[in-house]
Structures are given as structure tokens and as C-alpha cells.
N, C-alpha and C positions, 0 to 999 in steps of 0.2 A: 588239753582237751577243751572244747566248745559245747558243753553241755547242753547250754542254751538252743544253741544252733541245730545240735545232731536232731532234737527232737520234733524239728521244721524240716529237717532231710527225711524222718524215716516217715512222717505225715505228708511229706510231697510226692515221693516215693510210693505209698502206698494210693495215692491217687494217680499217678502215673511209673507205673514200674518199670516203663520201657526209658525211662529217662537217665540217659547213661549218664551225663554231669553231673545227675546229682546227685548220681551210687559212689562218684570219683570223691566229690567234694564229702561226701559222709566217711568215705573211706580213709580218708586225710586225718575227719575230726575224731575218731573212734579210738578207742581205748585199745589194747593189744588185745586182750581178750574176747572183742566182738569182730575183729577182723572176718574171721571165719563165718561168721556169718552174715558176714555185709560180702563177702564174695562167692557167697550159692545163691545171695540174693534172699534168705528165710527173714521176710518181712514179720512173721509171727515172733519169731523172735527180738529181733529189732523192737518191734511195736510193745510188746511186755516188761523188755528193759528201758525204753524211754517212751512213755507215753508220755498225749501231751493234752 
């Protein structure tokens, strides 16, 4: 895991959501358990479990 990192994907992300690389590369860094929601895309979630 990139802990560091995911929480500069779900911050880049949430200022540009259309930005497919960087849902790829979060989805690389993510834990098994946030998969599912780094692939419907629930930024709300994302953003709760790593804020930054």
C-alpha cells in the first residue's frame, strides 16, 4: 500500500473526477477493501477513509 500517495489520488480526483489515470493509479494503490469503491467512483467515501 501507498498510503502517502492514495491521499494525493483521492484529492486530485476529487478536483478532477474525469481523470481516468489517476482512478488507474489509486486503484493500483488501494487496499482490497476500497476497491469497490474506487471502481463506482464514491469519492465520499474515498475522501472519509483518507483524507488529507
Amino acid at each position: 500500500m501507498y498510503e502517502d500517495s492514495i491521499r494525493y489520488y483521492v484529492r486530485a480526483l476529487a478536483m478532477n473526477p474525469k481523470a481516468y489515470n489517476a482512478w488507474q493509479y489509486l486503484r493500483i494503490s488501494l487496499r482490497n477493501d476500497m476497491l469497490e469503491a474506487c471502481d463506482s467512483r464514491n469519492l465520499d467515501i474515498l475522501q472519509k477513509e483518507f483524507p488529507l
